[in-house]
N, C-alpha and C positions, 0 to 999 in steps of 0.2 A: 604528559611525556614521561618515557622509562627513563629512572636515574639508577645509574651504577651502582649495585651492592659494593660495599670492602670486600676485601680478598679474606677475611675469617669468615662469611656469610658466602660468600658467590661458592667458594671451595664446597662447606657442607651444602649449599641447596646442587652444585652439580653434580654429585654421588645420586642426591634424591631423586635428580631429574633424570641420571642414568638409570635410577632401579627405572623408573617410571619408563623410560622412552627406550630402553637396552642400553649396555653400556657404551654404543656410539653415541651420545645423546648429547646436546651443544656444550660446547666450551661458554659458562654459564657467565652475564657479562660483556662478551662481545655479542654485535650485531648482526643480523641475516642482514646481505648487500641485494637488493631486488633492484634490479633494472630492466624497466617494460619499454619495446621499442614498440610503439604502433605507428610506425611511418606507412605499416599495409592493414590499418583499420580500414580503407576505403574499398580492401578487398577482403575485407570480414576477418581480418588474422592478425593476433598479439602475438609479440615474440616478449618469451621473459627468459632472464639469468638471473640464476641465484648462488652468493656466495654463502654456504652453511658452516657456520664451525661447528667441529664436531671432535668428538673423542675415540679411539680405534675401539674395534668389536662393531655387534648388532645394531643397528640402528633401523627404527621406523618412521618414515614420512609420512604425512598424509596431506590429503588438498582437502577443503573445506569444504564439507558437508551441511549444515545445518544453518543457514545462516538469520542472522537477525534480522526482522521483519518480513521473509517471507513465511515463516512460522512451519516450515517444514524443509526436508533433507533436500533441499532444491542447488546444491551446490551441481555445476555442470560437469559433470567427470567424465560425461560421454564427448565431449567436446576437448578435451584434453589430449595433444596429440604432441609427436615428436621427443617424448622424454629421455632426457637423455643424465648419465651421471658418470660424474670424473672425479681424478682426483692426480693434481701434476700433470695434466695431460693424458692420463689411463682412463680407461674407461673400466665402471664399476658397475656389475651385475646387479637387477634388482628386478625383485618378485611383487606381483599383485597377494595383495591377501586373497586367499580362496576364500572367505565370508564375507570381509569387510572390501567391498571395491576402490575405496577413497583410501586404502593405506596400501605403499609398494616398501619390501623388506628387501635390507642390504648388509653388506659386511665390510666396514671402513677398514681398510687397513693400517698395519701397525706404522705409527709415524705422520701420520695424514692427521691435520689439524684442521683444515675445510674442505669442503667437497663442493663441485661446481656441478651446478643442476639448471637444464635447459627444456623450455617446453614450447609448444605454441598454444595457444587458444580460441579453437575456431568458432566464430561468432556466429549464431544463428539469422539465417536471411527469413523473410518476410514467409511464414508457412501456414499460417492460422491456425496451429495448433496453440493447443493451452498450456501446454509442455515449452515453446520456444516464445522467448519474449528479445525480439528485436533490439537490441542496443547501440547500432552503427545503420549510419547512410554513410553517402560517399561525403559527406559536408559535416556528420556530427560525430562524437562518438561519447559515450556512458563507461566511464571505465568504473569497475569494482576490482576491486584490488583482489578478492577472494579469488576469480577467475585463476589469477596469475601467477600463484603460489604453491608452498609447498611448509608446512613446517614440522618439527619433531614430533611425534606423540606424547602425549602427555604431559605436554608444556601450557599450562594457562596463559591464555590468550595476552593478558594483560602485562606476564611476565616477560615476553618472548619479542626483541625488541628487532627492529626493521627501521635500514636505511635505504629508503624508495627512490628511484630516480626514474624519470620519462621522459620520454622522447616523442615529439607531436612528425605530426606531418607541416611541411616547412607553410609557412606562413597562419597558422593555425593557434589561435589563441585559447586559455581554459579558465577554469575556476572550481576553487577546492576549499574546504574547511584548512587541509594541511598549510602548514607555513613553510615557504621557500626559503631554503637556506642558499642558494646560489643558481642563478638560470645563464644558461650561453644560449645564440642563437638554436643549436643541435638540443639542449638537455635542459630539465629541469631536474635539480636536485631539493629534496624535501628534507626540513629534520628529521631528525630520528626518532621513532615514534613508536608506542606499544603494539602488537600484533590487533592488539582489539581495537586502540585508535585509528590504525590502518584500513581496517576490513570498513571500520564506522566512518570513514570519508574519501569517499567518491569522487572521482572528477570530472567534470563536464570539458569538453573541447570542442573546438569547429572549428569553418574556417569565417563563418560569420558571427561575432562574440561583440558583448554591451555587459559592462559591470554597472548596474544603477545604484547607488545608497540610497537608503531608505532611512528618515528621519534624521534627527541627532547624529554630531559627530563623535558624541561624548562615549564613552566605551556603557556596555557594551555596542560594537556596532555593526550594521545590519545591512545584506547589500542583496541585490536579487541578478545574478549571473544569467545569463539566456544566452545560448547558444541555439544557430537554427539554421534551416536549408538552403535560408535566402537572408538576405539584408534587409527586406520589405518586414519579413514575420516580426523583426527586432522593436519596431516602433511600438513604444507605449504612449497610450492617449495620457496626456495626464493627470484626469482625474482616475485613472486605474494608479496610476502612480500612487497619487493621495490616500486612496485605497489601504495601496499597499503598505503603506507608511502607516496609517491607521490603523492595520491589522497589528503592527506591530507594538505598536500604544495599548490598543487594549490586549492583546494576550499578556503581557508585562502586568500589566494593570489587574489582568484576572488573577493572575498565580501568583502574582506580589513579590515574585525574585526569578532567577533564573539558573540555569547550572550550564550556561555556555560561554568561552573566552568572547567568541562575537558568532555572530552567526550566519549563514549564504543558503539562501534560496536560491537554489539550482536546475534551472529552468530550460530542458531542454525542449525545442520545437521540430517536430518534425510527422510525416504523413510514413515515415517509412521505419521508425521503430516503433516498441509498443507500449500504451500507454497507460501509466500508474504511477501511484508515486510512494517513493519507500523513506521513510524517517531515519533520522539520525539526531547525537547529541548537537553537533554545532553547525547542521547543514540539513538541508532534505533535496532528494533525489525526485526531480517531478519532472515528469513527460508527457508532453502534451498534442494534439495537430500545429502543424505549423500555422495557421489561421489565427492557433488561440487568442490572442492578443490582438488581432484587427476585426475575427469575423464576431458579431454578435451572439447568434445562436452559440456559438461553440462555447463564450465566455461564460454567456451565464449560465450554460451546464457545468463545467468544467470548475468554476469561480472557488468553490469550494478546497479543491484541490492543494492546494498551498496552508490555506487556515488548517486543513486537517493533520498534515504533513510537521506542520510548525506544533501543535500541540503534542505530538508526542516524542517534544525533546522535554517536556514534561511528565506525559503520562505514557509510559512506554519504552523510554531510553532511561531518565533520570529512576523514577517508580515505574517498576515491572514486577508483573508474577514471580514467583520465586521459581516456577516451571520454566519460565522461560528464560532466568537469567542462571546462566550453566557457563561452567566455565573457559570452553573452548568451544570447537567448533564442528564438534565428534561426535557430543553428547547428547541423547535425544532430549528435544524440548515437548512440553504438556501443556495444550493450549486451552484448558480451563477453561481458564479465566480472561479468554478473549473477549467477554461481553464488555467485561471492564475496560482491557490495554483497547480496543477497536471499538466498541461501543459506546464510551465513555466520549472517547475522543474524535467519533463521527458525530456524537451530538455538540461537544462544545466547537466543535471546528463549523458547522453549519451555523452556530451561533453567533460567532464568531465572525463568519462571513458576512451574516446581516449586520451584526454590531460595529463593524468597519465600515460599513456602506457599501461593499462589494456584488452584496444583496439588498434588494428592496424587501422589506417585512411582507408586501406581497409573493413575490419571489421566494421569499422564504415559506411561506404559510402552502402554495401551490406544489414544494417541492415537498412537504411535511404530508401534503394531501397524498404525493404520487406514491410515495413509500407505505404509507400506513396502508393502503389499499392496495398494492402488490401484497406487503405480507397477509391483507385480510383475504385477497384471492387466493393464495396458496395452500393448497389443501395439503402438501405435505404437512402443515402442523398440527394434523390429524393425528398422527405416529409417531412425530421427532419431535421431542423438545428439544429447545432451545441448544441447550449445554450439549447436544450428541453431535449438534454442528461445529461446537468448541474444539471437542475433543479431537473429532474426527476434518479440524482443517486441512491438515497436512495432505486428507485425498481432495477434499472438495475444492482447492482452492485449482485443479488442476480438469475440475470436471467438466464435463462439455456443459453447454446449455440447454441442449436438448434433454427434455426431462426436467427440469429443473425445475419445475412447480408443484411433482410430485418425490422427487429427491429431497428440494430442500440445498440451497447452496449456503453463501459468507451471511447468512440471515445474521449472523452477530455484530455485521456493521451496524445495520437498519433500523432491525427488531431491538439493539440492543442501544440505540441512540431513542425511541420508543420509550423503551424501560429508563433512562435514566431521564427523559422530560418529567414522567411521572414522578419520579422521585423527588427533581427539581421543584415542582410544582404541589407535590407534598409538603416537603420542608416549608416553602412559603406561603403554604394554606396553616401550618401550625405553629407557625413563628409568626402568623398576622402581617408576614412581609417584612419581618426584621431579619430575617437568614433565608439563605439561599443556597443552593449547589455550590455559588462563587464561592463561596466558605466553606466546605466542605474541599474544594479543589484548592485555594488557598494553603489551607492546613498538609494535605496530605501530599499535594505536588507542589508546593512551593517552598515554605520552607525558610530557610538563608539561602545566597548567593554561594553559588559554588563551582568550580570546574566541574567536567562531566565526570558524572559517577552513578553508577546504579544502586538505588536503595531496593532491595525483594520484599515483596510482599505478600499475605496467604488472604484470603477474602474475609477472616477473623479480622483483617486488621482495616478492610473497607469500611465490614460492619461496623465498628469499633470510631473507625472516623465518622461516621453519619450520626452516628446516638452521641457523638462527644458534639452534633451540631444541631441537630434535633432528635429527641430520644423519640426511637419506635420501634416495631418490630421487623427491623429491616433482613432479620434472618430469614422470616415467614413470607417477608415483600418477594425478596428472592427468589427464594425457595418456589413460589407459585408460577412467578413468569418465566423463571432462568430453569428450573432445574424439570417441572411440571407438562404434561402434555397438552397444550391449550387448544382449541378448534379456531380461538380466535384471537387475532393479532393485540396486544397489549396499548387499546387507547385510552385509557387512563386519563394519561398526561393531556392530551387535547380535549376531549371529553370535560375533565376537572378542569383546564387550562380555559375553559370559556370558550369552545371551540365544537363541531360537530363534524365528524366523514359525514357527507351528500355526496350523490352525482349529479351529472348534468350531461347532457348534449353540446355543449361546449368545450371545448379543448384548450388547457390552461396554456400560456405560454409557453411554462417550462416542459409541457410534455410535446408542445410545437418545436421547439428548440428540440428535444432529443429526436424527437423522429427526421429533423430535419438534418442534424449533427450524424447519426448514427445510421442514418438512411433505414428507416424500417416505418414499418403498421405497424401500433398498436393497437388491439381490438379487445385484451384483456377484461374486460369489463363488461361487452356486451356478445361478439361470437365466442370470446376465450380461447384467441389463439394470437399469435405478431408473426410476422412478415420481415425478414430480409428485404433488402432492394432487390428487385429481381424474384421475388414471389415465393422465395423458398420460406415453410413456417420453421420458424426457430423452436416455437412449442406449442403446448397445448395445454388449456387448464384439466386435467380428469372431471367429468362431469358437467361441462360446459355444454354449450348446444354445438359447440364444434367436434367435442370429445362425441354427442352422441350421434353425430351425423356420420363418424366413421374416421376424422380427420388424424391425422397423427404428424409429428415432429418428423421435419425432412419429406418431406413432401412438396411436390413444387407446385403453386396454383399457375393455372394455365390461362382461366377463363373463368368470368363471373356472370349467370345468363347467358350463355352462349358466345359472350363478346371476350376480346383478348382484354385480359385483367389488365386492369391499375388502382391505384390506393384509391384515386377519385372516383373511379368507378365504383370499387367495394364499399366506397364509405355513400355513396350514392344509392345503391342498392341495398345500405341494412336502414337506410331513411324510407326508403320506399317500401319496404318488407313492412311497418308501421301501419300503412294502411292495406297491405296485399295480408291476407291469410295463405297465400300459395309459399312455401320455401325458400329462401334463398339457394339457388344452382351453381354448386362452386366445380369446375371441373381441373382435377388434381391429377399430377406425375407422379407414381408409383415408382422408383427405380426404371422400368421400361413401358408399363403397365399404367393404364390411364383409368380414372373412375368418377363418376360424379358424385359430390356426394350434395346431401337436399339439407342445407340444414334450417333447421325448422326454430326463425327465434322472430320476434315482433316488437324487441322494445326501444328500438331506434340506437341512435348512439349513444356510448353511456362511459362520462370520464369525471374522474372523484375531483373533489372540489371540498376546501374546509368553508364550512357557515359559522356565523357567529350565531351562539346560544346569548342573546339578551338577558335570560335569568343567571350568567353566574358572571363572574368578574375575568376580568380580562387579563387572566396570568402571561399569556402567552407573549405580547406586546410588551409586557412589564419585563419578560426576560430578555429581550430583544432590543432593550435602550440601553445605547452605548455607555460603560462607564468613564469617557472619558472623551475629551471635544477635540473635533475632528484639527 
């Protein structure tokens, strides 16, 4: 929480902050008053007022551009409607910057100590674009505080202090990291809080809400909020519960301290926003189908979801890039070292998952198969190493899926949870099983107990942590997987870990679960193309036997042998192509334009699957036993 400077500091930093911001720049010390009404979320529109102190002259505002965890300038500006600025009841002119779109210029007049600033926020409906991510039905609503703001230029986030108040729709319950300093039936008032605490805690609402605790009462402590479309989604089985309480035992247990007052799993359920999940210091933002929690399939794809989310209140909020930790919300971030903040923390949060029991070690090993063999399929790592996916997140997180196996998309989750099994599995091939990763992540995300705070870090200081756990050439390890052009996905770690990529004609559960969850064909592996419900291909491998029959992304199958297509049918027809030398007859929708195409492949179906290598030792299992009893 922001504490008041004295009046000999607040004076000299408010000159500072005026060269900085013009010299209308806050009256430094008092609070921005934000009060968000979404009594009309259920019709996709925030209303916010802001009281600004300010000092007369120049002054620039801007709304937030850049924000933490989506690793690019994804602030919604274009969604930003109704602005409006007063002061006593007058109304004050203000300009767009001509270069910068996130900042509007004004001139406060002489005398005028606040300025009263009005906006709406129109929320994105359901478009399937990559660009619009759904945060409201008529039952939930995802509030980011960034949406609904406005503050000085040049003010660090952390300095810039906010006293939040909302307003729900009547009967409608939430849950937040923030602490409530006073609620009436109409409002809820929050303490006062730093501009970066604010934007880093979210609120979840609806009008069907379940706060669970999770383990211990003893601080810190730990509650898993859900809100959802229906009263039915709310029910937890309760060995998910156990679960969940478990996850929280061992990530403690992994990192050996924490840097949160307490913490909230924020869970929202729903088929009609979109779904992902964003991290925070004492909270994580997950969104899920409304099913999550009763339908099977959806769980154990999904299950992950939360473990990943909670690790990076350690690796990612607490230790972050030094690229990425900037000090407002202006500033462009460098996403480097995403292998690390996202890679890092998709392996241990998968691990995670199993080690809580949320996963079976089967489940785990299936879900280790489907990844390594996606990235061994993709032929974009012909041309793009790793690190150019890093660099270049800020487009790809926004790029369609078509193409994407010769583009190359977020491979820094996958590939880069890949890369750090190997490394796992290093360390405990040269330490004989006396160290591990968990000591490496121990040291450099754990630490002492402490409120949230960010420590920066440069990959000087990763390498640095590994050789202080087991000494190698972790500059060269890097260097070869991370920065290098490889044709081939980085298995190492399963390979060494006592493990082999195979295929088979059989379909693992977890890729039955997603085709069942996500409604699609997967045929990746043997024609090298997936399927939409509804027949349209999402992609195409380059050089597959689908690639050379003529097939292409966006295209809709019609017909498989002359008959009107289904998944049992096509998956019927590449069993039978086995014994037939004659093609499989796929007939495809061109935009208006119909064509057959023959493609020519005979090796039945074919879905990756890890085997156990009998000659080396079983690392993988040895990382995957819980530190701690359930």
């Amino acid at each position: 929480m922001m504490k008041t400077r004295t009046n000999v500091s607040s004076g000299w930093l408010a000159l500072t902050l005026a060269a900085l911001a013009g010299a209308g720049g806050p009256a430094w010390g008092a609070a921005i008053r934000l009060e968000v009404d979404a009594t009309d979320a259920p019709r996709r529109i925030l209303h916010a007022r802001l009281a600004i102190p300010v000092l007369p002259g120049p002054l620039t505002l801007v709304y937030p551009k850049w924000i933490p965890g989506d690793h690019g300038p994804t602030g919604p500006i274009t969604d930003l409607a109704g602005l409006r600025m007063s002061a006593g009841g007058h109304a004050i002119e203000w300009r767009r910057d001509a270069d910068d779109m996130f900042a509007f210029h004004l001139e406060v007049p002489a005398g005028v100590k606040t300025i009263e600033v009005t906006l709406d926020s129109l929320l994105p409906p359901e478009t399937g674009s990559p660009a619009d991510e759904p945060s409201v039905s008529a039952r939930v609503l995802d509030l980011s505080w960034n949406q609904v703001l406005l503050y000085p230029q040049g003010s660090p986030a952390r300095e810039v202090v906010f006293e939040p108040k909302l307003r729900l729709p009547p009967g409608w319950h939430y849950g937040t990291a923030l602490n409530t300093a006073h609620e009436s039936s109409a409002t809820i008032e929050f303490q006062s809080v730093s501009l970066e605490t604010l934007v880093d805690s979210p609120v979840v609402a609806g009008a069907h809400f379940r706060s669970v605790p999770l383990g211990s009462s003893l601080k810190p402590m730990h509650w898993l909020d859900i809100v959802a479309d229906s009263s039915a989604a709310l029910e937890l089985k309760p060995e998910d519960r156990a679960h969940f309480a478990h996850l929280v035992a061992e990530a403690e247990s992994l990192f050996g301290a924490h840097h949160y007052r307490d913490y909230r799993f924020l869970l929202t359920l729903s088929d009609h926003v979109a779904h992902f999940g964003l991290e925070h210091h004492e909270s994580s933002d997950n969104r899920a189908a409304e099913r999550f929690l009763t339908d099977d399939d959806t769980f154990k794809l999904e299950a992950c979801l939360l473990p990943h989310e909670m690790v990076h209140s350690w690796n990612g909020k607490y230790r972050r890039p030094a690229g990425l930790a900037t000090p407002d919300y202006q500033a462009p971030m460098r996403g480097e070292l995403l292998w690390v903040y996202e890679g890092l923390t998709e392996y241990l949060g998968v691990v995670l998952t199993a080690r809580s029991g949320l996963w079976t070690n089967p489940a785990f090993l299936e879900y280790l198969a489907w990844q390594a063999a996606a990235l061994e399929a993709a032929p974009g790592r012909h041309w793009r190493p790793l690190a150019d996916t890093t660099v270049a997140a800020q487009l790809l997180y926004q790029a369609r899926p078509e193409g994407a196996a010769w583009r190359r998309g977020l491979d820094f989750y996958s590939e880069g949870s890949l890369i750090w099994l190997e490394a796992d599995v290093l360390i405990r091939q040269r330490s004989e099983g006396r160290r591990s990763l968990d000591d490496f992540c121990r040291a450099f995300c754990g630490g002492e107990d402490t409120p949230p705070r960010v420590v920066p870090y440069a990959l000087e200081d990763v390498i640095a942590g590994l050789k202080a756990i087991a000494p190698y050439d972790w500059a060269g390890f890097f260097h070869q997987r991370v920065y290098a052009v490889n044709p081939h996905a980085p298995l190492g770690g399963i390979q060494t870990g006592g493990w082999r990529l195979a295929y088979t004609n059989r379909m693992s559960d977890m890729l039955r679960s997603k085709e069942a969850t996500d409604k699609i064909t997967d045929l990746t592996w043997s024609l090298g193309l997936s399927l939409k419900d509804g027949g349209v291909i999402v992609d195409v491998i380059p050089g597959s036997p689908a690639d050379r029959a003529g097939l292409g992304a966006a295209m809709k199958l019609l017909a498989v042998s002359g008959r009107r297509w289904t998944p049992e049918l096509l998956h019927a027809a590449i069993q039978g192509a086995q014994t037939n030398s004659a093609p499989i007859q796929l007939l495809v929708e061109n935009d208006e334009f119909f064509k057959t195409a023959k493609v020519d492949y005979h090796g039945g179906e074919k879905y990756p699957v890890l085997e156990r290598d009998p000659a080396k030792t079983d690392l993988i299992s040895q990382i995957l036993k819980p530190i701690t009893s359930p």
